[in-house]
C-alpha positions as CSV (number, residue, x, y, z in Angstrom):
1,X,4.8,16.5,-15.6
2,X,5.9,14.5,-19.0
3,X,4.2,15.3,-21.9
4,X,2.2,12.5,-23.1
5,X,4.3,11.1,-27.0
6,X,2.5,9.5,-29.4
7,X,3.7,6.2,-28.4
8,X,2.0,6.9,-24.6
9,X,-0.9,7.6,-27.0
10,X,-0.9,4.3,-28.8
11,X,-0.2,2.3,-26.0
12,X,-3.2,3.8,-24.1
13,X,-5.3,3.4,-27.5
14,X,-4.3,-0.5,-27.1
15,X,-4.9,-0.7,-23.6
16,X,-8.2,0.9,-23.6
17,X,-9.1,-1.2,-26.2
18,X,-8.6,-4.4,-24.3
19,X,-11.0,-3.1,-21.2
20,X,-14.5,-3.2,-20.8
21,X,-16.1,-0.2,-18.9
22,X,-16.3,-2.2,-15.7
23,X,-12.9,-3.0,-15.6
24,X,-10.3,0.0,-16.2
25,X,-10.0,2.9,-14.6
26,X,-11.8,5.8,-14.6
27,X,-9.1,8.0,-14.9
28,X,-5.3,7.6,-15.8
29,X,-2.6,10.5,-15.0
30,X,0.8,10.4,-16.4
31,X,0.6,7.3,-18.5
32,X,4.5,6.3,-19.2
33,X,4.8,4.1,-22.1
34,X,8.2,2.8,-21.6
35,X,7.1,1.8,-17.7
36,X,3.9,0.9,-18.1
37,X,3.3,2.2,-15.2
38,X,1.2,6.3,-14.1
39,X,1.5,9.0,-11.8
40,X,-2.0,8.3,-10.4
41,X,-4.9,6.2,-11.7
42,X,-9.0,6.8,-10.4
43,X,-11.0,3.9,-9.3
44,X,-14.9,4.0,-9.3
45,X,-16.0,2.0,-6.7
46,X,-15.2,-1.7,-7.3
47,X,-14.2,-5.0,-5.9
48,X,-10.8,-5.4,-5.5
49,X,-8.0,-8.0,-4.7
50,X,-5.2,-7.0,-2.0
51,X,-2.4,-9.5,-1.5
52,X,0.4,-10.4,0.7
53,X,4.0,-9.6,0.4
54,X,4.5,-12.2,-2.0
55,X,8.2,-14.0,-2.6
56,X,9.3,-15.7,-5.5
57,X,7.6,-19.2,-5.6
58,X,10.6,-21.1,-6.9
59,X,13.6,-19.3,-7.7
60,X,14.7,-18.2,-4.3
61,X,18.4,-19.0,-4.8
62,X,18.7,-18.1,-8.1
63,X,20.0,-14.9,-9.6
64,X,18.0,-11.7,-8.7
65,X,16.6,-11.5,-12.3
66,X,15.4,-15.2,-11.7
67,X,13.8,-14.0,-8.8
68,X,12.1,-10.8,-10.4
69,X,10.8,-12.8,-13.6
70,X,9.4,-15.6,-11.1
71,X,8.3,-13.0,-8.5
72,X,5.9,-11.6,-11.3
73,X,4.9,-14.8,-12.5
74,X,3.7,-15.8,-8.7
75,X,2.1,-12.4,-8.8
76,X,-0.3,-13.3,-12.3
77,X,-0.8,-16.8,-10.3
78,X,-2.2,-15.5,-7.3
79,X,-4.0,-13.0,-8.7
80,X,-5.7,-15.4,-11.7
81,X,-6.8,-17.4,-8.5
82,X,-9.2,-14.5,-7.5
83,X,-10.5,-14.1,-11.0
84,X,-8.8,-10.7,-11.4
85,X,-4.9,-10.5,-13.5
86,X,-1.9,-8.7,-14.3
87,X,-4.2,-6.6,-16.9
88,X,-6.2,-5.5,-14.1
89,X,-3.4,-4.3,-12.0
90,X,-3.6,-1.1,-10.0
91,X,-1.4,-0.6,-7.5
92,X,2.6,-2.6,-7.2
93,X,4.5,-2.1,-4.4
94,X,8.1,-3.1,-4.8
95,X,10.6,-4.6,-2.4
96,X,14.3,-5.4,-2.7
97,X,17.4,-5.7,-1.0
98,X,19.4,-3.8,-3.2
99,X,18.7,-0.8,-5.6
100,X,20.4,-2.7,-8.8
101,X,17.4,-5.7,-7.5
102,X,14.7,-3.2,-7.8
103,X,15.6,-1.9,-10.8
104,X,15.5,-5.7,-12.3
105,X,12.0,-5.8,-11.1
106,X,10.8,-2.8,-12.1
107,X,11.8,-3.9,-16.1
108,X,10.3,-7.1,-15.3
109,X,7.4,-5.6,-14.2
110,X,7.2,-3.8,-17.3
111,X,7.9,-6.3,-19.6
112,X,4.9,-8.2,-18.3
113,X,2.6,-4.9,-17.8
114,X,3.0,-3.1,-20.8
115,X,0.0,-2.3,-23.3
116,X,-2.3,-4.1,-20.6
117,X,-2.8,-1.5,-17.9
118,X,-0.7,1.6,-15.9
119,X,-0.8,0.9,-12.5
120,X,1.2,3.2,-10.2
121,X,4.5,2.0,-8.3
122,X,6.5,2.2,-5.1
123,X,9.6,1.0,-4.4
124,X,11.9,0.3,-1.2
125,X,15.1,-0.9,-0.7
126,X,15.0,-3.2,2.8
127,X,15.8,-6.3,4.0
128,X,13.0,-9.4,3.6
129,X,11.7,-12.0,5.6
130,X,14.0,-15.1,4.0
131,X,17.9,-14.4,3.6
132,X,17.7,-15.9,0.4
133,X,15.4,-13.6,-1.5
134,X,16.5,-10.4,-3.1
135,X,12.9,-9.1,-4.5
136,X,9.4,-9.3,-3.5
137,X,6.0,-7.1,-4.5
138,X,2.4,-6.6,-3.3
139,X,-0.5,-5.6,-5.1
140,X,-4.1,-4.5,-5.4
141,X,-6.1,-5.2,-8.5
142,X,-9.5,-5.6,-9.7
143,X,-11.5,-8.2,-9.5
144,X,-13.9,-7.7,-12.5
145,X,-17.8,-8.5,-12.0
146,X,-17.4,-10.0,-8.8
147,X,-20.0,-9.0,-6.6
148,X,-18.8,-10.2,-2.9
149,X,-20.5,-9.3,0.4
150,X,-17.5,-9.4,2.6
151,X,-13.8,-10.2,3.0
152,X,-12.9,-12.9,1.0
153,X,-9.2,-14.8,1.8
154,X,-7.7,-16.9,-1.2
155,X,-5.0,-19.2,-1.3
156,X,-4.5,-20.4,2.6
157,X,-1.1,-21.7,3.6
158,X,-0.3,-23.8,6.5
159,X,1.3,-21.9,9.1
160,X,4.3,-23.3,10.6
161,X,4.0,-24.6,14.1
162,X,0.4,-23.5,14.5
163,X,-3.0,-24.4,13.5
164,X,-3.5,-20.6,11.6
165,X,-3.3,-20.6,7.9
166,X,-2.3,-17.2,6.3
167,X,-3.5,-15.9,3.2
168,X,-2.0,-15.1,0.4
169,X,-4.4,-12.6,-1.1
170,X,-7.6,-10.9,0.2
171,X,-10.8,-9.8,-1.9
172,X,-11.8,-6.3,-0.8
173,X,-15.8,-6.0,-1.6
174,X,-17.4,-2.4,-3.1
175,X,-17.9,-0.2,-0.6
176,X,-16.5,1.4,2.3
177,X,-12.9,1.4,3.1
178,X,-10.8,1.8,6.4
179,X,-7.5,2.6,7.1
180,X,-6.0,2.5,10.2
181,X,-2.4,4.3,10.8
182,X,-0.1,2.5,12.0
183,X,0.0,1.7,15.8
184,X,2.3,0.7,18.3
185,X,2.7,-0.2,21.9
186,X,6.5,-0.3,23.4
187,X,8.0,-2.9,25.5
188,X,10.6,-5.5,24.0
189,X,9.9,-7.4,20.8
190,X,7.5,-10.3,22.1
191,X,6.0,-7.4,24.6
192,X,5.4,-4.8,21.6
193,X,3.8,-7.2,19.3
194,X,1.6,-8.6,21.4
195,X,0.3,-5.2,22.9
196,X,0.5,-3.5,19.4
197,X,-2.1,-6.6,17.9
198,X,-4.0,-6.2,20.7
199,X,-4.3,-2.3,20.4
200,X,-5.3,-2.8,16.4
201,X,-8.3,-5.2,17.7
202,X,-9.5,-3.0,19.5
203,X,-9.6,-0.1,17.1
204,X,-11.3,-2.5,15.1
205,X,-14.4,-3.4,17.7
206,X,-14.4,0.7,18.5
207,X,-15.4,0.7,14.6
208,X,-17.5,-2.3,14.9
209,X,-15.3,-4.9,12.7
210,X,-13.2,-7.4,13.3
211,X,-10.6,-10.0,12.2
212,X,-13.0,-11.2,9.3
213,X,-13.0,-7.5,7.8
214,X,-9.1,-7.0,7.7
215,X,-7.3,-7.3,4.1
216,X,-3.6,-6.3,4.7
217,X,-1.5,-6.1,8.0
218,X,1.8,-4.0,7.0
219,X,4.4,-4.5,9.6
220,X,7.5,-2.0,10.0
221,X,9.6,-3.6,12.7
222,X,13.4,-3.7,13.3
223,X,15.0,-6.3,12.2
224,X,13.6,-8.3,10.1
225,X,15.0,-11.4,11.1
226,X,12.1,-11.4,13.3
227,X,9.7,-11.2,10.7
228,X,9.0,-15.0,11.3
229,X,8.3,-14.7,15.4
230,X,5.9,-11.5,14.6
231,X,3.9,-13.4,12.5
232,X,3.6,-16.0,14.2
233,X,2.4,-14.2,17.5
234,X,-0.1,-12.3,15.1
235,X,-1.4,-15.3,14.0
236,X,-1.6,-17.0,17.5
237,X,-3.7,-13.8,18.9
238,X,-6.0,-14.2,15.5
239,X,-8.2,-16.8,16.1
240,X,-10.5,-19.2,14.9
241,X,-10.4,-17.7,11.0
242,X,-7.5,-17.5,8.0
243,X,-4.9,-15.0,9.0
244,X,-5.0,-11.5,6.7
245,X,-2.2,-10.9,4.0
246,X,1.3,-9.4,5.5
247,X,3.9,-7.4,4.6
248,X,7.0,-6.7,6.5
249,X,9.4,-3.6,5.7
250,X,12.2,-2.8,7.7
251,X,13.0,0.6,9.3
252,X,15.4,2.2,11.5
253,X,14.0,3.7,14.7
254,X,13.8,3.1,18.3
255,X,10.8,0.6,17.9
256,X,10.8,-2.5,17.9
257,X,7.6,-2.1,15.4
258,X,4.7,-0.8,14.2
259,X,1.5,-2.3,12.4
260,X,-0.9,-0.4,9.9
261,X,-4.2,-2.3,8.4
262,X,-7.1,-1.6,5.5
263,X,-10.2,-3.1,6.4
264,X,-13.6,-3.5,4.3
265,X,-16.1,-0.7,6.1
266,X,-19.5,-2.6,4.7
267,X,-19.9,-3.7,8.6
268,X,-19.0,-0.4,10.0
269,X,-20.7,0.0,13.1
270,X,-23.9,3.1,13.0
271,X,-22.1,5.9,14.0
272,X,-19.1,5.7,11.8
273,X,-21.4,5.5,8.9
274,X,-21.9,8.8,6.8
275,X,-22.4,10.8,3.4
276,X,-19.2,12.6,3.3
277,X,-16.5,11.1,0.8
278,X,-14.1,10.4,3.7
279,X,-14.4,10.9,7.6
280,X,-11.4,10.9,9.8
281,X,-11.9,9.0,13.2
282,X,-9.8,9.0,16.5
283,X,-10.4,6.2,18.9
284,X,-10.9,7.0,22.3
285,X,-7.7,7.0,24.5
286,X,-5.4,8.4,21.4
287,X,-4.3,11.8,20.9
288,X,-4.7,13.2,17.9
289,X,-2.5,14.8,15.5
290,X,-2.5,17.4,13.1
291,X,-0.3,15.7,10.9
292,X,-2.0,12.1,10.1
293,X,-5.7,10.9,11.3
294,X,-5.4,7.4,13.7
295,X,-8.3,6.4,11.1
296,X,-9.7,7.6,8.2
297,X,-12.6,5.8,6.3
298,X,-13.5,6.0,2.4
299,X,-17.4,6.3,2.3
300,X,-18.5,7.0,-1.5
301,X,-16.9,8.5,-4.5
302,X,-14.0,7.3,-6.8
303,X,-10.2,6.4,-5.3
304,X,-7.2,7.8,-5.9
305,X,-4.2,6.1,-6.3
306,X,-0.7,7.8,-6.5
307,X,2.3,6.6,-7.3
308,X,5.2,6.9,-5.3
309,X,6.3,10.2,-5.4
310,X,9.8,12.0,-5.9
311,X,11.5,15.4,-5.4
312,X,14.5,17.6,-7.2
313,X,16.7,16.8,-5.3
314,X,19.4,19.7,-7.1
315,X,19.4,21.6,-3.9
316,X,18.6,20.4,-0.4
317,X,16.4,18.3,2.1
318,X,14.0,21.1,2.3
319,X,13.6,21.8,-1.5
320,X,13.3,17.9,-2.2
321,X,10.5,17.7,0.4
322,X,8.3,20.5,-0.5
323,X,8.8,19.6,-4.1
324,X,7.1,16.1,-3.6
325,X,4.3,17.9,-2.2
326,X,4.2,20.3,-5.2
327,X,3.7,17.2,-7.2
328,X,1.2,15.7,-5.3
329,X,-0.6,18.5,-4.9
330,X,-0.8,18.4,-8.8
331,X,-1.7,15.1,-9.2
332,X,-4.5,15.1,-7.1
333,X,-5.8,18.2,-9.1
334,X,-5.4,16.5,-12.1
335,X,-7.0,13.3,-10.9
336,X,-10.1,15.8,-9.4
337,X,-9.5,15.6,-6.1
338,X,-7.3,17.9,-3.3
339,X,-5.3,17.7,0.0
340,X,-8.5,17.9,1.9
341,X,-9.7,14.4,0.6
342,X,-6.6,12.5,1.3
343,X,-7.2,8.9,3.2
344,X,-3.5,7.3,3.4
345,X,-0.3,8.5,3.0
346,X,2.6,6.7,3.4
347,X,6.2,8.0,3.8
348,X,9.4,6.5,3.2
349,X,12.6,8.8,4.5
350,X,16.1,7.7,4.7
351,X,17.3,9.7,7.0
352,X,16.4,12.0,10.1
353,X,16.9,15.7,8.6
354,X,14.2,15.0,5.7
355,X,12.0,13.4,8.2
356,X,12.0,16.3,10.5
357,X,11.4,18.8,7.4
358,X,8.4,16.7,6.2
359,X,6.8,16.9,10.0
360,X,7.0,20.7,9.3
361,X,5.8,20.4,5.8
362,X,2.6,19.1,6.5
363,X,1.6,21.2,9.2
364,X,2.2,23.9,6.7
365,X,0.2,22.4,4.0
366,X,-2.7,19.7,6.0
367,X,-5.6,20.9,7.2
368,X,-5.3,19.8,10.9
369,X,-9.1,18.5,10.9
370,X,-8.5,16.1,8.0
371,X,-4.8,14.7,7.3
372,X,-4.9,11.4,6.4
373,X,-3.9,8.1,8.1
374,X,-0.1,8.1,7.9
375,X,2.7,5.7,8.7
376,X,6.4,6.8,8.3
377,X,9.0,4.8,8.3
378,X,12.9,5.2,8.1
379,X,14.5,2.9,5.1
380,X,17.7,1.8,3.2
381,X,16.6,3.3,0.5
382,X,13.1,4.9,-1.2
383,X,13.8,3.0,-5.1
384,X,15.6,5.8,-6.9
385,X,19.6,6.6,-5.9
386,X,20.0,10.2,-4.1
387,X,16.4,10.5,-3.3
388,X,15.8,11.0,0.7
389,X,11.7,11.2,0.5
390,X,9.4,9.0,-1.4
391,X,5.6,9.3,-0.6
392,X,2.4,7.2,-2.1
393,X,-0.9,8.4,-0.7
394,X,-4.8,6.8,-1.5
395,X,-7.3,9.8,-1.8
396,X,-11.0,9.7,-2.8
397,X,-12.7,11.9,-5.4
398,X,-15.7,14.3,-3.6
399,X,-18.7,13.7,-5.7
């Protein structure tokens, strides 16, 4: 871990400074002053703002630092709109075409971030929904004082072609939170989609939500170019309500796709409802796994957010895999928490050998009863050059 300078010192001074108790975080691990960005940050319970895979708003055949700077300025916009901000960012995750592209973004991100807050990053090199963009970024953030009783969409576009409107961003009440691993059904593209949506909705009525309490639908699909026709056939099976915030990332296996979702819990149905920090849940008609939970729900205590996470990669697949976990393991001590209080991981690999090694990893290092909802998905690249793993994962504090 860095040591923390005097300058992390007086930029955390100044950034505390600028937060009332209601707004920052609880906790912040491995502040970087020159990123203004952390290893982890700890969350007590609050409302939050989740948003879409958001594009540049006007710049999308200008030059990728064009892009980036307006990218980030779209990003303050939509935010501002649901009362929250760039100060009160806590999560980025980062999206480009090209590594030199998210290295633009990640100093324009910085440039705007600094000495207001030290949110933790991911990044992924894959291809995006328009040809024309190079960069794009979703977020969760606070949303100080705002006391809201459900899901909340802000910022409804017109769908193309169809009476749906998507949102652009979603306000995620206090409370419980559910996420759902990412599920698929096969058949071609148009088949796969269809059955896959249909197989999320009814995970959702298993837990006793619906449409209403869904905040983000991440799509991994292959290729992109049919980013477009899966949204649209999402949006024509969800009906009669806005359509939840999307993101799409491209990945390299045999499916056509795969869908993952976070969902307020507040309307969790009886028996899903408990004390425990976080419960793992399989739906009936699904095996499960000792390697990722098909659900795990957030019930109490604070979040834990971690930042994308590297290994040393001076040796081989195996050392750079178990290194991450090393690292992870250590930052979820240092935010309070552990590996048996994890709620969703998410794994980037770029390519099959470091996939198969982290399968083995976490049966080595998961307890089988409570791994948490996973997806893993095969990518250009996972944001830093020579690096085959990158991992971010959401955890919960036990009280």
């Amino acid at each position: 871990m860095r040591n923390v300078t005097l300058a992390t010192v007086l930029v955390l001074f100044a950034w505390s400074s600028s937060f009332t108790s209601e707004t920052k975080p609880a906790k912040v691990v491995g502040p970087d002053a020159t990123t203004g960005t952390a290893q982890a940050v700890v969350l007590d319970d609050a409302t939050l703002i989740q948003t879409t895979q958001l594009l540049p708003a006007e710049s999308r055949e200008g030059s990728s630092l064009e892009q980036a700077q307006d990218l980030i300025s779209n990003l303050g916009k939509v935010l501002a709109n649901a009362g929250s901000g760039l100060q009160h960012l806590v999560r980025a995750n980062l999206y480009a075409t090209r590594q030199e592209h998210l290295d633009e973004l990640k100093l324009e991100l910085a440039r705007s971030i600094s000495r207001q807050t030290f949110p933790v990053v991911t990044a992924v090199v894959t291809a995006l929904p328009l040809t024309e963009v190079v960069v794009a970024i979703d977020a969760v953030a606070i949303v100080p004082g705002a006391k809201a009783e459900g899901v909340v969409y802000k910022q409804l576009l017109a769908q193309p072609g169809q009476q749906a409107s998507l949102a652009q961003a979603a306000v995620l009440p206090a409370g419980p939170k559910v996420y759902v691993s990412g599920q698929y059904v096969k058949g071609n593209f148009e088949e796969a989609t269809q059955r896959t949506i249909e197989s999320l909705e009814s995970t959702l009525r298993f837990l006793g939500l619906g449409w209403k309490d869904v905040v983000q639908l991440k799509t991994f699909l292959n290729p992109m170019s049919r980013a477009g026709e899966a949204r649209q056939i999402i949006a024509s099976h969800i009906k009669g309500q806005a359509v939840p915030p999307m993101c799409f990332v491209e990945w390299s296996p045999g499916l056509p796709l795969e869908i993952e979702l976070v969902a307020s819990g507040n309307k969790l149905a009886e028996q899903f409802r408990g004390d425990a920090p976080v419960s793992y849940v399989t739906p009936p008609g699904i095996d499960p796994s000792a390697v990722f939970s098909r659900i795990a729900v957030i019930h109490s205590g604070r979040s834990v957010y971690v930042s994308g996470t590297y290994g040393d990669i001076s040796s081989n697949a195996e050392k750079e895999v178990r290194d991450v976990f090393a690292q992870l393991r250590s930052l979820l001590q240092q935010a309070g928490t552990d590996f048996d209080h994890m709620a969703k991981a998410t794994y980037y690999v770029t390519n099959d050998a470091s996939s198969r090694i982290l399968g083995t990893v976490r049966q080595e290092l998961y307890n089988p009863r409570r791994p948490p909802a996973a997806s893993k998905a095969l990518v250009k690249g996972v944001g830093k050059n020579g690096h085959s793993l990158m991992l971010d994962m959401i955890a919960v504090v036990p009280r």
